[in-house]
N, C-alpha and C positions, 0 to 999 in steps of 0.2 A: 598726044603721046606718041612716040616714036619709039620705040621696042630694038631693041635685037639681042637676044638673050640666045644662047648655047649653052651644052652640057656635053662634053665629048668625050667618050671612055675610048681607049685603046686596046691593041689586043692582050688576053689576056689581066685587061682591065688594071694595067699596071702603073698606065699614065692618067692621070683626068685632067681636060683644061674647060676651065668654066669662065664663062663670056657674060658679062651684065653690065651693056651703055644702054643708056636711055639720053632721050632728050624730052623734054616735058617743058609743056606752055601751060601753067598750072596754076591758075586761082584756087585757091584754098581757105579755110576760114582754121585760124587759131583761137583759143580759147583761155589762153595764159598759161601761166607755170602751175603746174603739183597736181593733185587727184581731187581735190577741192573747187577747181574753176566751175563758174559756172555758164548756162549757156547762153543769158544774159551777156556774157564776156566777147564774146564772138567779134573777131574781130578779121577784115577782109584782106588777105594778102596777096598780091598778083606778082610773079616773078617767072622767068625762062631758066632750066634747070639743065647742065647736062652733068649725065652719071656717067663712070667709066671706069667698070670695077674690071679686072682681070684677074685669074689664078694660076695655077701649076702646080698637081700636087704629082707625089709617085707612092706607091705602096713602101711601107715599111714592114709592115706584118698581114697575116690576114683578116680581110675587112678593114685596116686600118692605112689613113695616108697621112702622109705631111704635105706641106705646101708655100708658096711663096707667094706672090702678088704685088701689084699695084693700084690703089683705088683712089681715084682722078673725082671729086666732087666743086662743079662751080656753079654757083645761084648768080645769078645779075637780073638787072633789070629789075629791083625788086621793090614793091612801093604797095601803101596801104590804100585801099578801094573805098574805106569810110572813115578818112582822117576827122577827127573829133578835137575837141579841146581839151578833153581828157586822156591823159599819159598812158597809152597800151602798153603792156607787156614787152611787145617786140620794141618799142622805142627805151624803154625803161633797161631791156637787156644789149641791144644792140642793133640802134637801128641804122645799119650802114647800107646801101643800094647793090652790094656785090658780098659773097661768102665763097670762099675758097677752103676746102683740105684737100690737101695730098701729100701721099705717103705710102710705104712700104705696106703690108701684112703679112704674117704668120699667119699659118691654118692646120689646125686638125681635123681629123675625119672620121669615121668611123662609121658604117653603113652595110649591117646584115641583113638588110628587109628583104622580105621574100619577091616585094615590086615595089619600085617606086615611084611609081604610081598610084598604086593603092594596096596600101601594103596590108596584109591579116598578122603578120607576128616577124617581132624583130625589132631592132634598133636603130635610131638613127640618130649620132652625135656629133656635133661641129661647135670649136671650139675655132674664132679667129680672133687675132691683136692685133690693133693697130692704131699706130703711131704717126702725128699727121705732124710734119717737119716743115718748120719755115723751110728751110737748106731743098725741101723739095719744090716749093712753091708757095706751100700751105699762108694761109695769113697770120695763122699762130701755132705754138706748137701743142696739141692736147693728144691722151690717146683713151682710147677706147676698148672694151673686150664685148665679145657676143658669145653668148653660151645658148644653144639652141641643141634640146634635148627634146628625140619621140619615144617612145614605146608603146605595141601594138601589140594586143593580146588577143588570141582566138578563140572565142568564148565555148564552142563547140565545134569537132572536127566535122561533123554531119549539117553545121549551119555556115555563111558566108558570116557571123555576128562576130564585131571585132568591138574590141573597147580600145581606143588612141587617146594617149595621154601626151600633151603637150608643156613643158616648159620653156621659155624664151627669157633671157635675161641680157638687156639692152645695158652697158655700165658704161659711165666716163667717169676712168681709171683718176685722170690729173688734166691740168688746165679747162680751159673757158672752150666748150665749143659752139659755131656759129649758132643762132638762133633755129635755123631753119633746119639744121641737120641735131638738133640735140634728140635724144629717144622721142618716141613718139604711136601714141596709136595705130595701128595702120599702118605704118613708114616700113616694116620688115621687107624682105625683098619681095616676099609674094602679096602683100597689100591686103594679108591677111589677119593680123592681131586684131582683137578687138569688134567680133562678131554683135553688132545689136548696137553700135555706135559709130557714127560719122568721122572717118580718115581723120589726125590731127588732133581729137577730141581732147586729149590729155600729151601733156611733152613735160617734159622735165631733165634733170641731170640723168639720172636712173629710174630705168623701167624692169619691174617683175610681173612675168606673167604667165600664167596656168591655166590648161583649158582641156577639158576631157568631153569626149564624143564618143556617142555610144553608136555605131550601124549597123543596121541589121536588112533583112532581105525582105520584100513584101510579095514579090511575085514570085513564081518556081523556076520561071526561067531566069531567072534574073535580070528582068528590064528593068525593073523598078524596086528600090530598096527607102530608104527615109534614112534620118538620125536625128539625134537628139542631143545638145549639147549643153556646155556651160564654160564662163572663164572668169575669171579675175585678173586683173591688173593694179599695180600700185606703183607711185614714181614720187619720185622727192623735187623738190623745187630745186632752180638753180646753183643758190648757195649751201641751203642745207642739206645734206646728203642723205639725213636719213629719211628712209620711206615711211610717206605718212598717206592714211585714206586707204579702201579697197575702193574700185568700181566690180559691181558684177554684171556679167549681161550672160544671156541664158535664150535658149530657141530651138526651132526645129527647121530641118528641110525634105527636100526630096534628092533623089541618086534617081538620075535615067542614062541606062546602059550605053555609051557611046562606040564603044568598039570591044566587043566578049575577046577577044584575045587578048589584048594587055590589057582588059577590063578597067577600062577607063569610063569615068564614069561625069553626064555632067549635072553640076550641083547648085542646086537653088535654096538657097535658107532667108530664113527668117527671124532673126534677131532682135533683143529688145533688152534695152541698158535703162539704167538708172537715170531719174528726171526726164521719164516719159520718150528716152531715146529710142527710136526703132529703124530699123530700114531692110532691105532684099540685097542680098551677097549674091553673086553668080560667078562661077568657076568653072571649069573645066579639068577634071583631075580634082581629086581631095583635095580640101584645104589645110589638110597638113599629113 
């Protein structure tokens, strides 16, 4: 994984331009379509990924921005690590060796947190569209909407304890998108959804997802705090749109103090999903 990711405010905080290329050499395991798959399904897929998202937003009001963009998505190289004589998922939905979108977006913003980093109370909402255009490159044309909603509540002014509520809603608006880029667990920008289940666990057309965490503080200086959380996710398979299945996964971790001034903090949880799924998240900064 090759990283280069920015976040650049201006003065005045009137401009924002937000940077997210990646390149990724990336075996991963898919699991099939809907919230039903199971782990038995598992199936091994190796392909070379580069991402190349771009923005530009400007204030229109306050705390609020617009925004424009371009986001460059090509998969190649892509091939299955345990071909079978049984029909996978990805061969059944489209098994071509290369996926291409690219295309415009729209963006909204909206962001009162008091850090965002780790925020005790406030808002944080982004709304982006987009439209992946043959005419730009795309291999087909489909589009997409991301609704990604936080709220941070301070439980007590005399305590650091915040309650963070998360929703994330992954949709494809119209057309067929590649396999490899349709919703997906874990696929969000920060490789965050889906605490207590393995990246890719569940993909489909459309992804809902809800997740609240409770933190609070364990030491008085504040080196060490914990949380406590829980989520839901539900996705509809391919063709049928509507969403069927919840998964839940539920867990705790630990907060160790990284730097008391922008109180960043690094985060180790422990997670544990449905059909026995579990595993260790580590972050840097909140996971959401």
């Amino acid at each position: 994984m090759v990283p280069l990711q920015s976040n650049w405010w201006f003065k005045g905080n009137k401009w924002n331009i937000n940077t997210d290329w990646r390149f990724l050499k990336y075996p991963s395991i898919t699991y099939g379509l809907g919230a039903r798959s199971r782990l038995t399904d598992a199936n091994y897929i190796d392909y070379r990924y580069l991402k190349l998202h771009q923005t530009i937003s400007h204030a229109i009001a306050k705390n609020l921005y617009a925004g424009v963009g371009l986001y460059y998505d090509y998969i190649y190289n892509i091939q299955e690590l345990n071909p079978t004589t049984k029909l996978s998922s990805f061969k059944k939905y489209d098994s071509s060796t290369t996926e291409k979108a690219v295309g415009p977006v729209f963006k909204l913003l909206f962001d009162n947190r008091d850090n965002q980093l780790n925020a005790t109370q406030g808002w944080f909402a982004t709304l982006i569209f987009r439209p992946n255009l043959v005419a730009f490159g795309s291999y087909a044309d489909w589009q997409s909407l991301l609704i990604d909603i936080r709220k941070y509540i301070r439980l007590n002014n005399h305590t650091q304890n915040v309650l963070a509520i998360w929703s994330y809603s992954w949709l494809t608006l119209n057309g067929i998108p590649p396999y490899l880029l349709l919703p997906s667990t874990g696929w969000d920008d920060t490789y965050n959804t889906g605490r207590g289940f393995i990246q890719g666990r569940y993909r489909g057309r459309n992804l809902l997802y809800l997740e609240s965490e409770y933190r609070f503080g364990i030491s008085k200086n504040g080196l060490f705090g914990g949380v406590i959380f829980a989520n839901a996710q539900s996705i509809s398979r391919e063709i049928n749109t509507n969403i069927r299945g919840i998964a839940i996964g539920y867990g705790a971790g630990i907060r160790i103090k990284a730097n008391k001034h922008s109180n960043t903090n690094i985060c180790i949880d422990y997670g544990i999903g449905k059909d026995g799924s579990n595993g260790i998240s580590v972050n840097l900064g909140e996971v959401f």
